[in-house]
C-alpha positions as CSV (number, residue, x, y, z in Angstrom):
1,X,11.7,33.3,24.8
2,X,8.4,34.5,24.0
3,X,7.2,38.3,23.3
4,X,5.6,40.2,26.0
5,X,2.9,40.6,23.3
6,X,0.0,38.3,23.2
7,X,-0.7,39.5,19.9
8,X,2.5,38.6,18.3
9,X,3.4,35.7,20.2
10,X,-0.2,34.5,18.7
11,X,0.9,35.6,15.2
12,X,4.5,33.5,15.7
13,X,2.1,30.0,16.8
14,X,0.7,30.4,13.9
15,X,3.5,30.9,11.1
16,X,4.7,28.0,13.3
17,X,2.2,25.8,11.7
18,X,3.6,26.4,8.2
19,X,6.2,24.0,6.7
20,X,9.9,24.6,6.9
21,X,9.2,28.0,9.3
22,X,10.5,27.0,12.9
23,X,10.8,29.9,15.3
24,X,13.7,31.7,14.8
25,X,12.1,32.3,11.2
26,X,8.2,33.0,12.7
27,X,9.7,35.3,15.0
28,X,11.5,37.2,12.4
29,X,8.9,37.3,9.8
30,X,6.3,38.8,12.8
31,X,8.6,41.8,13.7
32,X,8.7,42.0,9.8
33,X,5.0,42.3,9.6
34,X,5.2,44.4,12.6
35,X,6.8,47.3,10.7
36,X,4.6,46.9,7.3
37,X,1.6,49.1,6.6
38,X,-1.6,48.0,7.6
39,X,-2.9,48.2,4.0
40,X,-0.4,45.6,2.7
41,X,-1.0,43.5,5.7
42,X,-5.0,43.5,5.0
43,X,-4.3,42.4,1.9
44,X,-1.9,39.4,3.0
45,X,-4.7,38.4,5.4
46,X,-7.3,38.9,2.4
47,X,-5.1,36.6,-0.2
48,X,-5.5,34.1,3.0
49,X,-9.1,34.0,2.9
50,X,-9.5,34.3,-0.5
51,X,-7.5,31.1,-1.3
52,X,-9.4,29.1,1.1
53,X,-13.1,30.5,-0.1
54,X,-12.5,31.0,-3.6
55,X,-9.8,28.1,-4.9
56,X,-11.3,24.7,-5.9
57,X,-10.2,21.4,-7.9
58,X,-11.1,21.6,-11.7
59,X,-13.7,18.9,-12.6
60,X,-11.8,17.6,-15.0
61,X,-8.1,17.7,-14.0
62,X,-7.9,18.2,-10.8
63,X,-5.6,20.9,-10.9
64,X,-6.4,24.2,-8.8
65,X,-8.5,26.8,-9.9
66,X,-11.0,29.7,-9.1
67,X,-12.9,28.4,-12.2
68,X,-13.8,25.6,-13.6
69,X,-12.6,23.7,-15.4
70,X,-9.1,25.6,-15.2
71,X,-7.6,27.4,-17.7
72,X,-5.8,25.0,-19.2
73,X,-8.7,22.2,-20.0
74,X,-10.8,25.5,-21.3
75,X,-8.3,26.2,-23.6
76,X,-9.3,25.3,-27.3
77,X,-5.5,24.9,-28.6
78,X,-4.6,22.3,-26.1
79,X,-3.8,18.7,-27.4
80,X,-6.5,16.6,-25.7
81,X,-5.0,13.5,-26.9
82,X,-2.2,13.7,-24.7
83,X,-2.0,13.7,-20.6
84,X,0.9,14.5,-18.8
85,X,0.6,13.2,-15.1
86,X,1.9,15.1,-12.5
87,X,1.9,14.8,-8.6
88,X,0.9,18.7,-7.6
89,X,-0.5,21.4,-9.0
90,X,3.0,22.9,-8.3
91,X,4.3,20.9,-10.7
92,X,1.6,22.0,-13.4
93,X,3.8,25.7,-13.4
94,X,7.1,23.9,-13.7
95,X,6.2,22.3,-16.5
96,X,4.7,25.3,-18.1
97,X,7.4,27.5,-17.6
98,X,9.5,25.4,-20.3
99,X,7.0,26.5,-22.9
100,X,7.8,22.8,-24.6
101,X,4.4,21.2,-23.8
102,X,0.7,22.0,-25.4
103,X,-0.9,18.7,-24.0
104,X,-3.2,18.8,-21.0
105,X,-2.7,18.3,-17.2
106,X,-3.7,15.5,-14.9
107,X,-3.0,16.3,-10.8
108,X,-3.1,13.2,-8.8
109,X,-3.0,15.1,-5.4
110,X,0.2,13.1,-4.4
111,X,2.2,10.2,-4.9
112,X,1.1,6.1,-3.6
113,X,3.3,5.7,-0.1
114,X,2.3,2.6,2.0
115,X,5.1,4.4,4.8
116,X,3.6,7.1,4.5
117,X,-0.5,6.0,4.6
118,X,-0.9,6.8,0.7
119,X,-2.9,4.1,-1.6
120,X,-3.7,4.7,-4.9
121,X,-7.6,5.4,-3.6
122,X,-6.1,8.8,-2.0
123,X,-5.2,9.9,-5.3
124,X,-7.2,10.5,-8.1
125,X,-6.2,7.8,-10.2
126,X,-9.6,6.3,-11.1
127,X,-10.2,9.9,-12.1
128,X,-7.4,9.9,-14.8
129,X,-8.5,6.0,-15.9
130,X,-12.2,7.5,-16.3
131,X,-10.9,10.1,-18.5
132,X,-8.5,7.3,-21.1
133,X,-11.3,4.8,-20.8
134,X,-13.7,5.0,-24.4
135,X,-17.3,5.2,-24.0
136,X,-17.0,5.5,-20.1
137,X,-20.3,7.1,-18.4
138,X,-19.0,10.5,-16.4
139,X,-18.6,9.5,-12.5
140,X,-20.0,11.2,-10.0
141,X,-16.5,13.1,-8.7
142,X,-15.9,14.2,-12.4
143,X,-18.6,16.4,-11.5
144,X,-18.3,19.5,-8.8
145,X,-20.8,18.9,-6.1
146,X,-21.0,21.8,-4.5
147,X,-21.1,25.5,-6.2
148,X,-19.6,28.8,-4.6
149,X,-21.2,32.3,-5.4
150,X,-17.9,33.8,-6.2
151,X,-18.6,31.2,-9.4
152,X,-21.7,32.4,-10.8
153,X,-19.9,32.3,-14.8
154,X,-19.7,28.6,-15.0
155,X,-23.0,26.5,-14.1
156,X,-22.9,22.7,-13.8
157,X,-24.3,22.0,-17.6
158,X,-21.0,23.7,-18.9
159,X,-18.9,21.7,-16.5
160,X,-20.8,18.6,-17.7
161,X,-20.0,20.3,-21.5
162,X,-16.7,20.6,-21.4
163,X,-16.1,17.6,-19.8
164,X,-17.9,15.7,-23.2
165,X,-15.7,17.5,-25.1
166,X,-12.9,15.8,-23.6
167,X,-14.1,12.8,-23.6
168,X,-14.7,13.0,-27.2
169,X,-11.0,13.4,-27.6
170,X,-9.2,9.8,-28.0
171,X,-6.0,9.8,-25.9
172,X,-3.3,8.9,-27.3
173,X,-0.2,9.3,-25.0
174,X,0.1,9.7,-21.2
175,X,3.4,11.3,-20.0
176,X,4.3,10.2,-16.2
177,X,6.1,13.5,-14.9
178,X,6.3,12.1,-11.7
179,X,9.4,12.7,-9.0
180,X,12.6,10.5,-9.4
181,X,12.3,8.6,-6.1
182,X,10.5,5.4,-4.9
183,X,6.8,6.6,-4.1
184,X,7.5,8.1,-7.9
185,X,8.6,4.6,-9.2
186,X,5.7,2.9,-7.5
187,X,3.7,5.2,-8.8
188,X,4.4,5.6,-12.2
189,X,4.3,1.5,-12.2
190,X,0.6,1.3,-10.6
191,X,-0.7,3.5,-13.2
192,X,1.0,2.0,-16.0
193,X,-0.2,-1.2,-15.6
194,X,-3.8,0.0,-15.3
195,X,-3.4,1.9,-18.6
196,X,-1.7,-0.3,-20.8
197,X,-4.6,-2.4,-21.4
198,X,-6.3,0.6,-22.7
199,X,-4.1,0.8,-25.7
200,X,-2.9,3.7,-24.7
201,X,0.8,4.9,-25.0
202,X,2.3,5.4,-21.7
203,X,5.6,7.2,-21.4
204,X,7.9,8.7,-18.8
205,X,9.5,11.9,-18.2
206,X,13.2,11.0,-18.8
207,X,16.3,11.1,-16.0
208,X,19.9,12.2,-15.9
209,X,22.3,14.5,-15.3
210,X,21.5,18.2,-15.2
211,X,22.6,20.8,-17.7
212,X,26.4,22.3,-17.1
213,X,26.3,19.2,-14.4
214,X,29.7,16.7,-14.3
215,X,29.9,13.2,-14.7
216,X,32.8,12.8,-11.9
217,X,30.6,14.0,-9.1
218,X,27.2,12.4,-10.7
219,X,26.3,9.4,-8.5
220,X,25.6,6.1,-10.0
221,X,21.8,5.9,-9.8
222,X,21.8,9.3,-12.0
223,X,24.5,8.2,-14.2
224,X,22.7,4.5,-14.4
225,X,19.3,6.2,-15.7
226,X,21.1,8.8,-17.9
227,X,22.7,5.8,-19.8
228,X,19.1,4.1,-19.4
229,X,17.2,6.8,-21.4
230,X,19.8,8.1,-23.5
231,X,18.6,8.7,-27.2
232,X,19.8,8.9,-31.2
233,X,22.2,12.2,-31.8
């Protein structure tokens, strides 16, 4: 059934579009925004825009940012010499949150899936290689091509700066903290193999069962890798 507005029947198409919202749920969220003030709504519509003009992919890990580099690679109490890998910038704030880790970020952008049309050239692997490799020259997507007036703080020398200063860093450990699932796995065993050549220490988030979780109604994968990565009390 559609609304005898144009207008909202419009707006509904287009929450549509989003993932997860079908449109039962675009319908309600419309009558929602419907009955909000037009101030908040502007400034939904601005945080829209603003994402799409002002967000970028930091030079150096790929993560998201309005500057850059991001926050993180900026930072001048960050261990350089270790890289945890992670598929999305999502999971950059998950990590984070834990307040365990002081290393530095690398975003791939995804995860390799043949099903799915994914090769390890659709990620930014040879990014992350570029970054462990010693006396590697700086390639040309390391740098950010094109500028944006709403970054007038950071010009392309500093980018180039602080990416020397990471390169000046020798890395010591990458941490895969990839998902637990099979484009994970392949994952997580493509970029090993390219790294461990380099010298480099390459490690793995471990697996098992969560805190407060049971081991009667744990299935056997979980309970296979819990016993897999278990460690000294």
């Amino acid at each position: 059934m559609q609304f005898s507005s144009e207008s909202v029947e419009a707006l509904v198409e287009q929450l549509t579009k989003l993932p997860t919202i079908g449109r039962k749920t675009a319908q309600r969220l419309a009558s929602f925004i419907l009955k909000m003030p037009r101030a908040e709504v502007v400034e939904i519509a601005e945080a829209l825009i603003a994402v799409k003009d002002r967000v970028r992919e930091c030079s150096i890990c790929s993560n998201v940012t309005d500057r850059d580099p991001c926050q993180i690679c900026r930072a001048p109490r960050r261990d350089r010499s270790t890289i945890c890998v992670v598929e999305e910038a999502n999971d950059v704030h998950a990590i984070e949150r834990t307040g365990e880790y002081r290393g530095v970020y690398h975003v791939l952008g995804g995860a390799i899936s043949p099903l799915s049309g994914v090769g390890p050239d659709d990620l930014t692997i040879r990014k992350l290689v570029a970054r462990i490799a010693p006396d590697g020259e700086i390639p040309e997507e390391l740098v950010r091509e094109n500028g944006s007036a709403n970054d007038e703080e950071t010009s392309d020398d500093e980018v180039h700066r602080f990416i020397q200063e990471h390169r000046k860093t020798t890395v010591e450990e990458i941490i895969l903290a990839v998902n637990p699932n099979v484009e994970g796995d392949t994952t997580a065993y493509y970029i090993s193999q390219l790294i461990k050549p380099l010298g480099v220490s390459v490690t793995r988030i471990a697996r098992g069962l969560p805190i407060g979780g049971d081991l009667e109604y744990a299935d056997e994968a979980t309970l296979s890798r819990a016993l897999e990565g278990r460690g000294q009390v």
